[in-house]
C-alpha positions as CSV (number, residue, x, y, z in Angstrom):
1,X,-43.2,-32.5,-94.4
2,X,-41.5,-32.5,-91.0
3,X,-39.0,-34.6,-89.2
4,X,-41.2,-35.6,-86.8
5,X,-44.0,-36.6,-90.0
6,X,-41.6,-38.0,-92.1
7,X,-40.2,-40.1,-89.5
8,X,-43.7,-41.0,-88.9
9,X,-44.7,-42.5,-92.2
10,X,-41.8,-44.1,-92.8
11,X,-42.3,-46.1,-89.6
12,X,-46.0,-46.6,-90.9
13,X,-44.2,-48.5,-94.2
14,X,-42.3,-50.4,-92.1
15,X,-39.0,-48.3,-92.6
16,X,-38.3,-47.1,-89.2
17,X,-34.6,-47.9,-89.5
18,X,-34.7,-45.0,-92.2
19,X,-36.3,-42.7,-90.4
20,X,-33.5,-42.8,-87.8
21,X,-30.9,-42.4,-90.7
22,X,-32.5,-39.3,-91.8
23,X,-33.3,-37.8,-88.4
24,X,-32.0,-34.4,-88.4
25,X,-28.8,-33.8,-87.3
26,X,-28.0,-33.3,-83.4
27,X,-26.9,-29.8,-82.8
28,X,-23.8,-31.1,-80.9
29,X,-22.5,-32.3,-84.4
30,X,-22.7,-28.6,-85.8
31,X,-20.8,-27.5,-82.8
32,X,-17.9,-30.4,-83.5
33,X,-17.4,-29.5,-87.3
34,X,-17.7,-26.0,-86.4
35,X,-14.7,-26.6,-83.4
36,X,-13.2,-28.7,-85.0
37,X,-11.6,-26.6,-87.4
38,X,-10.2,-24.6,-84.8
39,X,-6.5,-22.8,-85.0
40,X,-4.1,-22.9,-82.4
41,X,-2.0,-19.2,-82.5
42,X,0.6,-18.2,-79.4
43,X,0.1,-15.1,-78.2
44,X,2.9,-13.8,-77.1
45,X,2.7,-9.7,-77.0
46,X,2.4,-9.7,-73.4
47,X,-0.1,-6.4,-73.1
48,X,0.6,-4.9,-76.4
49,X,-2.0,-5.7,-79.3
50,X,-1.6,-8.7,-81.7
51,X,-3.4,-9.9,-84.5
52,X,-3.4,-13.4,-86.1
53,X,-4.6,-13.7,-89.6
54,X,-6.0,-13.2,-91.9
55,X,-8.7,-15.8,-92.4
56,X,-11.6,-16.3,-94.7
57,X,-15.1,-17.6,-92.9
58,X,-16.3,-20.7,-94.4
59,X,-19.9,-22.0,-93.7
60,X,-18.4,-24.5,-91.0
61,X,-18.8,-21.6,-88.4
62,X,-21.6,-18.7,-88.1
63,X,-19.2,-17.0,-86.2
64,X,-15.6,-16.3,-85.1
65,X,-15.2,-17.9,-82.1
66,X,-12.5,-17.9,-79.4
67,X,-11.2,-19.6,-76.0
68,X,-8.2,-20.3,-73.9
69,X,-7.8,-23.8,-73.7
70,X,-6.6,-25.2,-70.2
71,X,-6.1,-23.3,-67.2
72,X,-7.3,-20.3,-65.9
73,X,-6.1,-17.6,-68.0
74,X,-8.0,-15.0,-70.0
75,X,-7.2,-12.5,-73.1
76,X,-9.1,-9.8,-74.6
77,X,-10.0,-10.3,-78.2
78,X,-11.8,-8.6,-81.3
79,X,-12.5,-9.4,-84.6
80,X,-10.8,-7.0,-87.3
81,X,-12.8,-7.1,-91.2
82,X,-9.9,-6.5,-93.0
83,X,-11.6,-5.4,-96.4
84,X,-13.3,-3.2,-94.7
85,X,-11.8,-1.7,-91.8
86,X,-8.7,-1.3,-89.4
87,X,-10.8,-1.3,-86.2
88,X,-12.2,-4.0,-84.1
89,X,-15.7,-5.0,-84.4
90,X,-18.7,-4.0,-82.1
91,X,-17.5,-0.6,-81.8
92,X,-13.6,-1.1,-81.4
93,X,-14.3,-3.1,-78.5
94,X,-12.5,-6.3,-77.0
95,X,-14.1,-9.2,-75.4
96,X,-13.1,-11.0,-72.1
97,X,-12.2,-14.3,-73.5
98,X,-11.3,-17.3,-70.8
99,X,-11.9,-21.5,-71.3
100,X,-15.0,-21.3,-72.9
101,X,-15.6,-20.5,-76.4
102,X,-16.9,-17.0,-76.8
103,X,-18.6,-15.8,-80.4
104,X,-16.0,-12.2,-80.9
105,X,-18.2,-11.6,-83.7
106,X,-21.6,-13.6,-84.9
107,X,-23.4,-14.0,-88.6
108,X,-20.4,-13.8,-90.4
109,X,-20.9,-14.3,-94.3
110,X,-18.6,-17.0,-96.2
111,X,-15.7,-15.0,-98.0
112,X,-15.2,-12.4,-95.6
113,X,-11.7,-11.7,-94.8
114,X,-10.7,-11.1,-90.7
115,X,-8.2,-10.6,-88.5
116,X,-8.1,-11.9,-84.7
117,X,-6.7,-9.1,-82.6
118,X,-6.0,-10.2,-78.7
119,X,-4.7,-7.9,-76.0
120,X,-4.0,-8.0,-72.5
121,X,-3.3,-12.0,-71.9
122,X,-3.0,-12.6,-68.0
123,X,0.0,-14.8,-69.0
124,X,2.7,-14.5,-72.1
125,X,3.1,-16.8,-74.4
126,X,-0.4,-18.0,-74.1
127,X,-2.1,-20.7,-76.5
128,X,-5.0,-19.5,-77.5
129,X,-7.4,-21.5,-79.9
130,X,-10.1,-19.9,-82.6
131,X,-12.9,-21.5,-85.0
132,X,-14.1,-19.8,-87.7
């Protein structure tokens, strides 16, 4: 049965409190447990490559995300599968990564093991924040 059914019927018995309670969740509050198990790391390489990790993906988070929190600065980052490889995801290629979160890599399975790599910061040290 539905949401929208189930929601229906139990208004029909009268229980259309419960039917609120078990409304599926709002995909803001994916986003929030996802976020907020965010890392802070301090980048502070300047233009040379640095990588922050490892880290294990969890079902919190699809995928790796990253962002520059305040400000207007920017950083180029990848996602490294340790167990697997040295090179960045997406064909050893960085991503442009400014205030808003960008996925570095998507569909990431619980267990796997990764590395952050960031390069090129337009400031050093820079805070940069990542969810996983």
């Amino acid at each position: 049965m539905t949401g929208r059914k189930t929601a229906g019927a139990l208004a029909a018995l009268g229980l259309g409190s419960l039917a609120v309670a078990l409304a599926p969740a709002a995909p803001a509050a994916a986003a929030t447990s996802c976020y907020g198990g965010q890392v802070s790391v301090t980048y502070t390489a300047g233009s040379a490559r640095q990588n922050f990790g490892p880290y294990t993906a969890s079902d919190r988070c699809n995928d790796v995300n990253v962002r520059v929190p305040g400000g207007d600065h920017f950083v180029f980052a990848c996602v490294v599968f340790v167990d697997h490889t040295e090179k960045c995801n997406r064909n050893d290629t960085f991503q442009g990564v400014g205030k808003d979160w960008v996925a570095v890599a998507t569909d990431v399975r619980n267990g796997t093991r990764f590395k952050v790599r960031l390069v090129d910061a337009s400031k050093s040290p820079l805070k940069v924040s990542i969810a996983f």
